[in-house]
C-alpha positions in Angstrom: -0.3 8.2 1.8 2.2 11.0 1.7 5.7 10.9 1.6 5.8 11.4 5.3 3.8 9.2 6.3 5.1 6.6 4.6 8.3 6.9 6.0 7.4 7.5 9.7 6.3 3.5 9.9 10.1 2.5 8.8 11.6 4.6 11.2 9.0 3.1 13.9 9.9 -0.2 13.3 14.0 0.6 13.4 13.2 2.1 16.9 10.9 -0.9 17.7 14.2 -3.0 18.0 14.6 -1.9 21.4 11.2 -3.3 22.8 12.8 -4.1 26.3 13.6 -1.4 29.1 16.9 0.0 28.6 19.3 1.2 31.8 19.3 4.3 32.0 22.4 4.9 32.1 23.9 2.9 29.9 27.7 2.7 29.7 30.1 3.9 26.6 30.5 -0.1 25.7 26.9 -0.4 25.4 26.0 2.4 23.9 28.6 1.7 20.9 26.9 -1.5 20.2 22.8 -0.2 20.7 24.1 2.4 18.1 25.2 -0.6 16.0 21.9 -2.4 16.0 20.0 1.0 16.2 21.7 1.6 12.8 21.2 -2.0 11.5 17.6 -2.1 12.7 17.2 1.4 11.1 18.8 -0.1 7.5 17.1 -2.7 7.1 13.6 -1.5 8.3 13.8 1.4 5.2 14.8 -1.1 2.8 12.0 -3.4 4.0 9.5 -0.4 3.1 11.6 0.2 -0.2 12.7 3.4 0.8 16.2 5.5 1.2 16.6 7.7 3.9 18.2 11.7 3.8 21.6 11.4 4.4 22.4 11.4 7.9 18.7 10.2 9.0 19.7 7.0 10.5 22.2 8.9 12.5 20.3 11.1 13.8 17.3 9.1 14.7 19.7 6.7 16.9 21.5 9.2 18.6 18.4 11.4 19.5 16.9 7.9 20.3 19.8 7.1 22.8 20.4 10.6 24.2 16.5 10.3 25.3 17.1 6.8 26.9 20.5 8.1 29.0 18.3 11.1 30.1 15.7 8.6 31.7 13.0 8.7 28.9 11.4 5.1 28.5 12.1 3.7 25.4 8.6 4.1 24.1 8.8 8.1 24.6 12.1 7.9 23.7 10.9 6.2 19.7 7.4 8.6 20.0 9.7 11.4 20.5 13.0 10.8 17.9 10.3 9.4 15.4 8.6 12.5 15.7 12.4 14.7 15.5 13.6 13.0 12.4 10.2 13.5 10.2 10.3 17.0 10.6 14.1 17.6 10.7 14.1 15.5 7.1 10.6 17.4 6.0 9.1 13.8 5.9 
């Protein structure tokens, strides 16, 4: 398995935190706190899989993962799509 791929997994199961539909437009409030457990999710699924992320991954991943979700992406193409973003911004 190649770096890549072994990191792709981790970062499918942070974005698998958010299994159920979000709105989609989802107020400031909210979006703070899916940020929060976006990050948290994000954290803990890489040090599940032993790994440690670039700088700034994490970040990334949720925001592009959120920005998707406000512009009426499900949250399924919304993971596909930010999963896809972050492995070849960070050369995964």
């Amino acid at each position: 398995m190649t770096p890549m791929n072994a990191r792709i997994p981790a970062i499918a199961i942070a974005l698998g935190l958010f299994a159920t539909p979000l709105p989609q437009a989802v107020a400031s409030g909210d979006q703070d706190m899916i940020t929060r457990l976006c990050m948290a999710g994000f954290n803990g699924a890489m040090a599940s899989a032993g790994k440690t992320p670039p700088a700034g991954m994490g970040e990334y991943t949720c925001k592009c993962f959120l920005e998707e979700v406000n512009a009426g992406a499900s949250v399924q193409t919304a993971q596909d799509s930010c999963k896809q973003k972050a492995a070849e911004r960070y050369k995964l």
